[in-house]
N, C-alpha and C positions, 0 to 999 in steps of 0.2 A: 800950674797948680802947686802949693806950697806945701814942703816935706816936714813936721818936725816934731821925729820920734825919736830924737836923740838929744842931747844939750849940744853935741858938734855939728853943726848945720852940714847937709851933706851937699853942699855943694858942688864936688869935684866931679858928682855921679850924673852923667850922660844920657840924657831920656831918648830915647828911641822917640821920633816922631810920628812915622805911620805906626808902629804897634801902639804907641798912646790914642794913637785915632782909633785904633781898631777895637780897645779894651773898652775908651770910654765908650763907644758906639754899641758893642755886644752888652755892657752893662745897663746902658742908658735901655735898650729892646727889655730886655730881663726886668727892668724896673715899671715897663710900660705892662709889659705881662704879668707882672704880680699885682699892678693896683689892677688890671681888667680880672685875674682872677678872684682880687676879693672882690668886686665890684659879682662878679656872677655866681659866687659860691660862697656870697652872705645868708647867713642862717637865714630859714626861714622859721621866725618866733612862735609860729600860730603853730608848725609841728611839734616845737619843741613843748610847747604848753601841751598839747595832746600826751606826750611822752609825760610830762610830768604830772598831768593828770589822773593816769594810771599808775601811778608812784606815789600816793602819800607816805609822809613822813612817819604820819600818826591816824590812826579811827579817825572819821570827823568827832568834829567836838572835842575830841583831846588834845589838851595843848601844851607846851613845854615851855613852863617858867624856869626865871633863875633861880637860884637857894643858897643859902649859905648853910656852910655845916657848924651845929650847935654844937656837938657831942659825936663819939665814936664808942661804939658798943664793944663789950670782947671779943676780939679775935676764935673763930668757929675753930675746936684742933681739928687735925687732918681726919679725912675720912676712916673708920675703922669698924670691925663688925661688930656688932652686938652692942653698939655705943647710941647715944642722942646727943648732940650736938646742944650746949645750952640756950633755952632762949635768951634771944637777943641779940646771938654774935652775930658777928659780918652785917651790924646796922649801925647808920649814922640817923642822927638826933637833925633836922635841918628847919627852917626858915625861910619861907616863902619869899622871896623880895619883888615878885613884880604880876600883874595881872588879875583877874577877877579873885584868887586866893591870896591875893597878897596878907601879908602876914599869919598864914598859917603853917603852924608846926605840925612835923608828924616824924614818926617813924620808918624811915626804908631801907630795906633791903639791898646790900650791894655788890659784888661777886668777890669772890676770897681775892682776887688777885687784885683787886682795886681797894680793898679793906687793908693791904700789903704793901701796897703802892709807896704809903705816905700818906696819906688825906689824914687830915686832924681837923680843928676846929679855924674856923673863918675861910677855909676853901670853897670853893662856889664849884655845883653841881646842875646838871638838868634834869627837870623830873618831864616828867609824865603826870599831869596831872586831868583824871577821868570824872567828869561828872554824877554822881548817884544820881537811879535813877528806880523809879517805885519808891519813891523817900528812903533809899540808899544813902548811906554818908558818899562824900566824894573822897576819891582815894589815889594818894600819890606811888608812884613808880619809881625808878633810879632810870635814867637813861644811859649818859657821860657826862665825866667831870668836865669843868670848864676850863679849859687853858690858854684862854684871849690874854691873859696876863703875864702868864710868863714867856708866852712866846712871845707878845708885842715886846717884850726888855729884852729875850734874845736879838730879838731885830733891829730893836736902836744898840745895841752894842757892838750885832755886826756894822750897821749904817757907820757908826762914831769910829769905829779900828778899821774903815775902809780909809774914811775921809783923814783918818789922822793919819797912815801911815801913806795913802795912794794919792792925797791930797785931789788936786782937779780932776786926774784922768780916775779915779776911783768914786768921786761924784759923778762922774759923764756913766760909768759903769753902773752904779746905783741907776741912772736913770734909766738907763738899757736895759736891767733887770726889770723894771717897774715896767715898762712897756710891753719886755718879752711876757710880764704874766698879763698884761690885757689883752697882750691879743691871744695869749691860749684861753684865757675865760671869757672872755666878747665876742671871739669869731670863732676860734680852733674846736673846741668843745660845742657850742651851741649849733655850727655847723655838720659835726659829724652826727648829733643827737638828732638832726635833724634830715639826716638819708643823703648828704653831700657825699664824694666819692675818696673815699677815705686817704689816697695817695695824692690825688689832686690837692684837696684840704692842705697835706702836710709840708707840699714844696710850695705850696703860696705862704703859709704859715713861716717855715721854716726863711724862707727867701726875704720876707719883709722882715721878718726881726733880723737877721743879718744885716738888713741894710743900713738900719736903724742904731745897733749896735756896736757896730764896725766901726762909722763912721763917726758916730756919737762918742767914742772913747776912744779911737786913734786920731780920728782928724780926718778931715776931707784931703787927699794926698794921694798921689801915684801909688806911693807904698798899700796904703789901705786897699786901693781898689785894683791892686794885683792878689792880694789877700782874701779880700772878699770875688775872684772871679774863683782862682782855686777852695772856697769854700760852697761856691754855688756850681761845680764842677763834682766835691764830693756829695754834697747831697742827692745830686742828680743821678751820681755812681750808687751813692745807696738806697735809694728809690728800686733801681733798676734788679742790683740783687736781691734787695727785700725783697720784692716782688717773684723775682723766680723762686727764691728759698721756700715761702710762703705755700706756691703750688706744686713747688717740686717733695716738700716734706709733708703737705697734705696737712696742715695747721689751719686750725679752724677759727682761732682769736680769739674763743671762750676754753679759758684754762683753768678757772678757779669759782668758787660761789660766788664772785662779785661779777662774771660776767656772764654767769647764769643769773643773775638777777635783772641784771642789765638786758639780757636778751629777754625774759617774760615780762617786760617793761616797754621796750622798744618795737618788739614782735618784727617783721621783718623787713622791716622799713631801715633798719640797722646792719651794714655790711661792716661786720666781726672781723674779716679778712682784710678790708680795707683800713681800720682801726688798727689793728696788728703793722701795717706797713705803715701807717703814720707814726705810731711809738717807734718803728724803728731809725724813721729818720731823726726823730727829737732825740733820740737816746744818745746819739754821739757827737748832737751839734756843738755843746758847749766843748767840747776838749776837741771838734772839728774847727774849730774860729781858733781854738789855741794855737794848734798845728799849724794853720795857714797863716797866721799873721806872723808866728816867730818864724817861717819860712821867707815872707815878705823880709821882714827885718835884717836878716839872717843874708843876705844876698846882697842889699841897700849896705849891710855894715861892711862885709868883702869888698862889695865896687868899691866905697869909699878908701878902704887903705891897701886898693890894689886896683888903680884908675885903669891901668894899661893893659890890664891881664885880658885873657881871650874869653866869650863866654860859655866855650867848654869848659874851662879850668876852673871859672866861677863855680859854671852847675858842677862842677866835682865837688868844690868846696862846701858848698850849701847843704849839697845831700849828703857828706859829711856827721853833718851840724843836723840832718832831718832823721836821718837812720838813728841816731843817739835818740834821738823827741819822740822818736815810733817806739824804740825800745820801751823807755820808760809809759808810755800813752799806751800800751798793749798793756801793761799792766794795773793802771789806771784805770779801764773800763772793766775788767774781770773783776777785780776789789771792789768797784763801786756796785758791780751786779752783788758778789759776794756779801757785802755786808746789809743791801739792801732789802737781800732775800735768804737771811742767817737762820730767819726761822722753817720757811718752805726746808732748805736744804738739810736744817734738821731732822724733819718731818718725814723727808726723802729717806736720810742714811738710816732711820730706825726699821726700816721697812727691810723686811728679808728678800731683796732683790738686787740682781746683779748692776756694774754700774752702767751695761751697756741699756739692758732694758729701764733703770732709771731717765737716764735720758731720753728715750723713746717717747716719755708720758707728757703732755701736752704741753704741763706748766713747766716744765725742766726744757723740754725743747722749743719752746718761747724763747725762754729767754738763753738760750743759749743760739739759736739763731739770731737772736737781736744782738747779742754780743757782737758775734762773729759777721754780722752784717756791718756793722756800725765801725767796728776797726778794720777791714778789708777797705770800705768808703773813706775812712780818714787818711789811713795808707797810703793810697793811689792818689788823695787830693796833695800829698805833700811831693811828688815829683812834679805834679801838673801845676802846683803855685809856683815852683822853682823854676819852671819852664819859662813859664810868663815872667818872673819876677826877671828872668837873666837875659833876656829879650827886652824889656824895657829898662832896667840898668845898661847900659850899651857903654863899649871903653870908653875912655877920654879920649877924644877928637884929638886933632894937630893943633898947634895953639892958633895958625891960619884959618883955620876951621870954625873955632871958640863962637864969633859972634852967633854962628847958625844954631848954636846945638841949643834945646829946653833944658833945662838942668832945675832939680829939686832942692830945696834943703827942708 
């Protein structure tokens, strides 16, 4: 099986024969058990429609056309007492562009913070637009602004500075992403909306975009699928502690209004707890494939300019190189909880409570168990990749020896 993650072909590095049997063999079972897992734990659609039946978006009959904004009315000043607020502020002027109202104008109302935003003219909106009804006019809403546009240009700017700077292996990675999001919107999602068992869902989930990803942006290679078993090693580790965290802290999976809606939607056909341990294995897969494959690497590049050395000396060196990648990866997931939840934590420190009882509270102790679940799991997959990676890097044979040995580059 062909190595080539380097421009120096690693030729000199020595493949273990039975652990190669043994790797490709455990992988190859793993691979047969995640396609029979999606095979048994594909959504079932007709529940999911039930679910979303019970969820409109809008009253029947109301519908949600585009618009474009004609005009912007005065800015409302801030609230004050004994004051009236002029008419018209915080309303934009817009423009019907599609559906039975097409081409009607009107007047709507839109909240101080979105009148603040930036919207001006030729930005595109959604309304809400309600049929009269007793010879009622029909009358339009504000919903949300539309932002298919500038996020489709941030997306081909990310696509264009992957491809320009990461060239091939950064197209293979584009594609890896485009598949990681179908199977969470195709199977991951439509599956758990659908009473599938929420931990089950997430290492079938999790397992097949690994495979897909791994393999698809390193290359098919001893290296990759030592990487990828220490990545299917940590998720299975943080499966195990999400799951005690889960019932040991007495975490229910509904933190916030959005999973109280979610629950009088789903009713009880929705396991909240199982939900909570699938986030937490997603939460630290992408900087968990980080860790495992620069550990692969990282082992493959010592064998290489130290053929003869022993492979305790290797795993010294490796874990080295992995303790440094923990260091900075612990900090990594804290910041990306951080900045991802800048407002909650706001929200939190305005409250006159201590820090221990803050963390106590559902939505703070979420996610800080998913934190703490997720790098505990990445942690431990990085001795367990370096294990396997230094077992299949094996010394350089005797040159007597040479024709027998597998050898990568």
């Amino acid at each position: 099986m062909a190595h080539s993650h380097r421009a120096v072909p690693d030729a000199d590095v020595a493949i273990g024969g039975r652990v190669r049997a043994i790797l490709l063999a455990a992988l190859a079972l793993v691979a047969l058990a995640t396609i029979a897992g999606l095979v048994a734990l594909w959504p079932d659609h007709a529940a999911v429609d039930r679910v979303r039946a019970g969820a409109p978006y809008a009253a029947p009959g109301v519908t949600t056309p585009d618009a474009e904004v004609l005009a912007l009315g005065p800015a409302c000043p801030p609230d004050a007492s004994g004051t009236r607020p002029p008419a018209g502020c915080d309303t934009v002027q817009v423009r019907v562009l599609e559906g039975v109202g097409k081409g009607d104008r009107a007047d709507v109302q839109v909240p101080p913070e979105v009148a603040s935003s930036g919207i001006g003219r030729g930005d595109h909106v959604e309304l809400f637009r309600t049929p009269g009804k007793n010879g009622q006019p029909t009358s339009y809403t504000f919903s949300s602004v539309r932002r298919s546009a500038p996020l489709l240009w941030l997306a081909l700017v990310f696509v264009a500075i992957v491809l320009l700077v990461a060239g091939r292996r950064g197209a293979m990675a584009v594609v890896g992403l485009v598949v990681s999001g179908a199977t969470l919107y195709y199977f991951l999602l439509p599956a758990l909306l659908s009473g599938k068992p929420g931990l089950a869902v997430a290492c079938v989930s999790a397992s097949a975009i690994m495979f897909v990803v791994l393999y698809s942006t390193h290359g098919l290679s001893l290296r990759t699928s030592t990487a990828l078993a220490g990545t299917l090693v940590g998720i299975g580790l943080t499966a195990l502690i999400g799951t005690f965290v889960i019932g040991d802290a007495h975490l229910t999976g509904i933190a916030d209004e959005s999973g109280g809606a979610l629950s009088s939607f789903a009713g009880s056909s929705l396991d909240f707890q199982g939900v909570l341990a699938c986030g937490m294995v997603l939460a630290g897969l992408g900087v968990l494939n980080d860790v495992t494959i620069t550990q692969a690497s990282s082992v493959w590049e010592l064998r290489a300019a130290a053929p003869q050395a022993g492979r305790r000396q290797l795993f010294a060196g490796a874990m080295r190189i992995g303790r440094d990648h923990i260091a900075s990866t612990i900090y990594t997931i804290v910041f990306a909880y951080a900045g991802a939840a800048l407002v909650v934590l706001m929200l939190l420190y305005v409250y006159d409570r201590s820090l221990l009882d803050l963390v106590s509270t559902e939505s703070l102790a979420e996610e800080v168990a998913r934190t703490f679940t997720s790098a505990i799991g990445l942690i431990l997959a990085v001795p367990v990749t370096t294990a396997i990676a230094t077992l299949i890097a094996g010394p350089q044979l005797p040159q007597e020896d040479e024709e027998a040995v597998v050898a990568g580059h």
